[in-house]
C-alpha positions as CSV (number, residue, x, y, z in Angstrom):
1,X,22.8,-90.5,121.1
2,X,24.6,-91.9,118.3
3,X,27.8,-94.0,119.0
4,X,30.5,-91.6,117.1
5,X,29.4,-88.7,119.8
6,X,29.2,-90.9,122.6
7,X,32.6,-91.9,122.1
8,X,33.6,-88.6,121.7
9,X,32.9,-87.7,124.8
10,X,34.5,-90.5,126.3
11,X,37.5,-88.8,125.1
12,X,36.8,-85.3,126.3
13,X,36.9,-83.4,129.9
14,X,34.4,-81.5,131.2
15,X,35.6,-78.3,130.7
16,X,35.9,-79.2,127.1
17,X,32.5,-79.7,127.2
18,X,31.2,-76.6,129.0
19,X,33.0,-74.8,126.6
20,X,31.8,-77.0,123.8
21,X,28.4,-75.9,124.6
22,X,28.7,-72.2,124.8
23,X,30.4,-72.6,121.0
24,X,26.8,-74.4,120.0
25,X,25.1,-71.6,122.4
26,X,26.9,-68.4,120.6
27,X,27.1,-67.0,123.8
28,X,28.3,-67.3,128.0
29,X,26.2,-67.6,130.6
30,X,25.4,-71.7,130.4
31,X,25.0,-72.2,134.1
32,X,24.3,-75.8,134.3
33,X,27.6,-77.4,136.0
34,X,28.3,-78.4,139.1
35,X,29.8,-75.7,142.2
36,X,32.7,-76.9,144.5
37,X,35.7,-79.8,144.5
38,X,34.8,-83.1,143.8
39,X,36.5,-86.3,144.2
40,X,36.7,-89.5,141.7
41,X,38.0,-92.6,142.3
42,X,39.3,-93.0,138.7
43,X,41.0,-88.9,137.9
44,X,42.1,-90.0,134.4
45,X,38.5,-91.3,132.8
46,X,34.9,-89.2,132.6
47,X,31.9,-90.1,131.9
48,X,28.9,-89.9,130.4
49,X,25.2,-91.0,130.3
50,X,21.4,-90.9,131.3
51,X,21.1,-89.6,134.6
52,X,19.0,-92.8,136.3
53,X,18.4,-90.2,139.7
54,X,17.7,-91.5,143.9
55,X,18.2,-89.8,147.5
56,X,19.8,-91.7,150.6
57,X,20.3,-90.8,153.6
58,X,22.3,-92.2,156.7
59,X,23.4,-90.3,159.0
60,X,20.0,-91.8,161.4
61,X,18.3,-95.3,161.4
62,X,15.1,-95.4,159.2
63,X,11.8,-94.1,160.5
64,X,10.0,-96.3,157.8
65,X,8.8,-100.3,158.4
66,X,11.7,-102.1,157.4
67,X,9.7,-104.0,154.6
68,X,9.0,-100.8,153.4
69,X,12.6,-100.0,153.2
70,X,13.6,-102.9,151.6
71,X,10.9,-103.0,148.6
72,X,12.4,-99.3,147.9
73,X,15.9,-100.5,147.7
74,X,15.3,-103.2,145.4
75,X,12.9,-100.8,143.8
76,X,16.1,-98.9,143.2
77,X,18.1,-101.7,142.2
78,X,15.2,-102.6,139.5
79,X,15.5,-99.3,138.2
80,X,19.2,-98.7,137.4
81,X,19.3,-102.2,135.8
82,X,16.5,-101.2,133.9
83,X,17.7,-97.6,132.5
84,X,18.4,-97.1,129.5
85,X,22.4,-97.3,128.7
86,X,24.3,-95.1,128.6
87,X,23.2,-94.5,132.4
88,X,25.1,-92.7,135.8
89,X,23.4,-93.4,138.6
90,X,23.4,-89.3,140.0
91,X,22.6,-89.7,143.9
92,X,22.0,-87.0,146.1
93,X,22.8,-87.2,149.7
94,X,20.4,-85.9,152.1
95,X,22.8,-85.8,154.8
96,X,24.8,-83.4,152.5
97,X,27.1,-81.4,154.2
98,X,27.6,-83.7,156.7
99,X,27.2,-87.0,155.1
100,X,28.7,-90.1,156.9
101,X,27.3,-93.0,154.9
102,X,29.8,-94.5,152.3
103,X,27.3,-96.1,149.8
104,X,29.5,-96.4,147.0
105,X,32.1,-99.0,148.0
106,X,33.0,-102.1,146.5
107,X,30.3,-103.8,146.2
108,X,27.8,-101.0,145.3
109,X,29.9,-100.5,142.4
110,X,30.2,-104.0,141.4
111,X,26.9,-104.4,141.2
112,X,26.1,-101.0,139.4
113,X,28.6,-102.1,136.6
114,X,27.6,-105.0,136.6
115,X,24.0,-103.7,135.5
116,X,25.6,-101.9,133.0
117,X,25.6,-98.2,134.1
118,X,29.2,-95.8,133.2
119,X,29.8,-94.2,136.6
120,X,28.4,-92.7,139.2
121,X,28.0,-89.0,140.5
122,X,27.3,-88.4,144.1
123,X,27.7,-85.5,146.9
124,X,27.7,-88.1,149.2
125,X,30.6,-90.8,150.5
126,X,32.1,-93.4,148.5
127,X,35.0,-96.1,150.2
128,X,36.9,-98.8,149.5
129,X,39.2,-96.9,147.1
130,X,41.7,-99.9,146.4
131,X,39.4,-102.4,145.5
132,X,36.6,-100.4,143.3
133,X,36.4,-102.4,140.0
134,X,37.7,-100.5,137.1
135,X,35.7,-98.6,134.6
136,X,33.3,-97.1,136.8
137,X,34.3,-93.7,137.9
138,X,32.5,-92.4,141.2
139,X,32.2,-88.6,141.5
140,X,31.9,-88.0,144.8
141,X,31.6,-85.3,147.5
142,X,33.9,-87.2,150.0
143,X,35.5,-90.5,151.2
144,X,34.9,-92.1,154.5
145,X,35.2,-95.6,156.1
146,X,31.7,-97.0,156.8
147,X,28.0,-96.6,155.6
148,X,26.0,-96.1,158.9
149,X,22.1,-96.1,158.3
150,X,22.6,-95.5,154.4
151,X,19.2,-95.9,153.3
152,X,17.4,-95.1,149.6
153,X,14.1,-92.2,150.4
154,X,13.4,-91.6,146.7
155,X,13.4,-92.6,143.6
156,X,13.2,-91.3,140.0
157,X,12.8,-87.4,141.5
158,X,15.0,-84.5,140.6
159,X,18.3,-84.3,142.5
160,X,20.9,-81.4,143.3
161,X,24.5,-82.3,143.7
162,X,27.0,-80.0,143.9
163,X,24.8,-76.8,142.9
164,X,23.8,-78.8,140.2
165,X,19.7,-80.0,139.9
166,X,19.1,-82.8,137.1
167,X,16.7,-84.7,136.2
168,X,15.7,-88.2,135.6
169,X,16.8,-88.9,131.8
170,X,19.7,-85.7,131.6
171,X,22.4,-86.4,129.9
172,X,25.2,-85.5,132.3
173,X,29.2,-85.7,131.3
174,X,31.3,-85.9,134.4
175,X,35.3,-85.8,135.6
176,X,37.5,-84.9,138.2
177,X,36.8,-81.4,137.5
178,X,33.3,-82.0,138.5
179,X,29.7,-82.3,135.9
180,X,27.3,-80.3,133.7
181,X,23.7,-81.3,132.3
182,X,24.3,-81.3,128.4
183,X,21.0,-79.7,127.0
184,X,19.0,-81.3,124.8
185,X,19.1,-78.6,122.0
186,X,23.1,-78.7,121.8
187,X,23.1,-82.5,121.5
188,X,23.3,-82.2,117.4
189,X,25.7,-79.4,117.4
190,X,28.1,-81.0,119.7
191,X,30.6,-82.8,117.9
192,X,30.9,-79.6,116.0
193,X,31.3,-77.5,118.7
194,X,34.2,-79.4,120.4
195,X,36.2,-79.5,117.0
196,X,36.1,-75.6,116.5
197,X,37.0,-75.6,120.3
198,X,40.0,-77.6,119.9
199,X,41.0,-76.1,116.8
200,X,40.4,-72.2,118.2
201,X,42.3,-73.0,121.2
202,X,45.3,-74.0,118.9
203,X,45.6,-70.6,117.7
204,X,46.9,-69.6,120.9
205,X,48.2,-72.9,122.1
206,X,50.7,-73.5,119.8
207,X,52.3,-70.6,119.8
208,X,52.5,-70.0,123.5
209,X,54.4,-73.5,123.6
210,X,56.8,-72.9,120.6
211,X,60.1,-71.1,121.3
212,X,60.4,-67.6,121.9
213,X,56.8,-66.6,122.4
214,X,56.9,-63.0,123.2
215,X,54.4,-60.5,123.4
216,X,54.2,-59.5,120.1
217,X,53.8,-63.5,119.7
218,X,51.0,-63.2,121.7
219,X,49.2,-60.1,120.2
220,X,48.9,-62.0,116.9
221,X,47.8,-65.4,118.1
222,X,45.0,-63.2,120.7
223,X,43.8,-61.5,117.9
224,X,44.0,-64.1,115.5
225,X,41.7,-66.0,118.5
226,X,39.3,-63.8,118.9
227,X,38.5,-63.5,114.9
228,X,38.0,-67.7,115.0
229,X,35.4,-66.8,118.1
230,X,33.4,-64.2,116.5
């Protein structure tokens, strides 16, 4: 992905791009975004990258030997300091609806920063909201207090969070207002697509904010709206 796009969507939400991609697609029906209220730690930034994916679970202790566990988690570890950057770390919950185990607190996200990834996007818990380092938003599907059993089960296999499946290597853009999976065929068109968004939006915009915006206001900047989408 070059630079100029990735920065791009730095500066976008995710409806923007939702909508961004059904101007690339020339039609409705895109599907692929997250269902449901979210929660991030950081409301004001989104983010984007590679999907690097994992599943947890914690709500009971480990079945597995504990060596066992531990070469997976580090395993895990390997593979998100590996990924290639841009990178979220998208983890899917097992536990889900009833997760208990916070596995993105402090130092979770310290260390995932630290390898370089953008943010993370989770249905499960995250904690420690006053003393997450900055610059790494956490989606996630709740907040509690402690991490229980938390425990990684998989590696590297597609996840669902939120209604939403991806796949190791999708290139997700994520918010408060939740994510989507960017396709791979509306990567080139993208930039594109988010300018005639922005500008086709005006045409409605603008007037509706300026002073005495009426109906008959309205009926010119609707039509004149629906020519830019056609």
């Amino acid at each position: 992905m070059k630079p100029d796009l990735l920065d791009l969507l730095a500066r976008v939400d995710t409806p923007t791009v939702c909508n961004a991609i059904e101007v690339v697609q020339g039609k409705r029906g895109f599907d692929a975004f997250s269902r449901g209220t979210v929660l991030c730690s950081d409301p004001g930034r989104a983010v984007v990258g590679y999907a690097v994916t994992a599943q947890i679970a914690a709500r009971t202790p480990p079945t597995e030997a504990p060596e066992v566990i531990r070469t997976r988690r580090m395993a895990y570890y390997r593979a998100m300091h590996d990924a290639p950057k841009p990178a979220i770390a998208v983890i899917e919950d097992l536990d889900y609806p009833d997760c208990i185990g916070a596995y993105w607190g402090e130092v979770n996200v310290t260390i995932h920063k630290g390898f370089g990834l953008s943010g993370a996007l989770t249905n499960g818990v995250m904690r420690d909201l006053g003393d997450l380092p900055d610059g790494f938003p956490v989606i996630a599907g709740s907040i509690g207090p402690s991490h229980g059993f938390v425990h990684v089960r998989s590696l590297g296999e597609s996840v669902r969070v939120f209604g939403l499946t991806v796949a190791q290597g999708d290139l997700i853009h994520a918010d408060r207002h939740g994510a989507v999976v960017i396709p791979p065929e509306g990567i080139p068109g993208l930039a594109d697509g988010i300018a005639k968004l922005l500008e086709t939006e005006k045409l409605v915009l603008d007037p509706a904010r300026a002073d005495g915006f009426d109906f008959a206001a309205f009926e010119r900047a609707w039509a004149a709206f629906e020519k830019a989408r056609t």
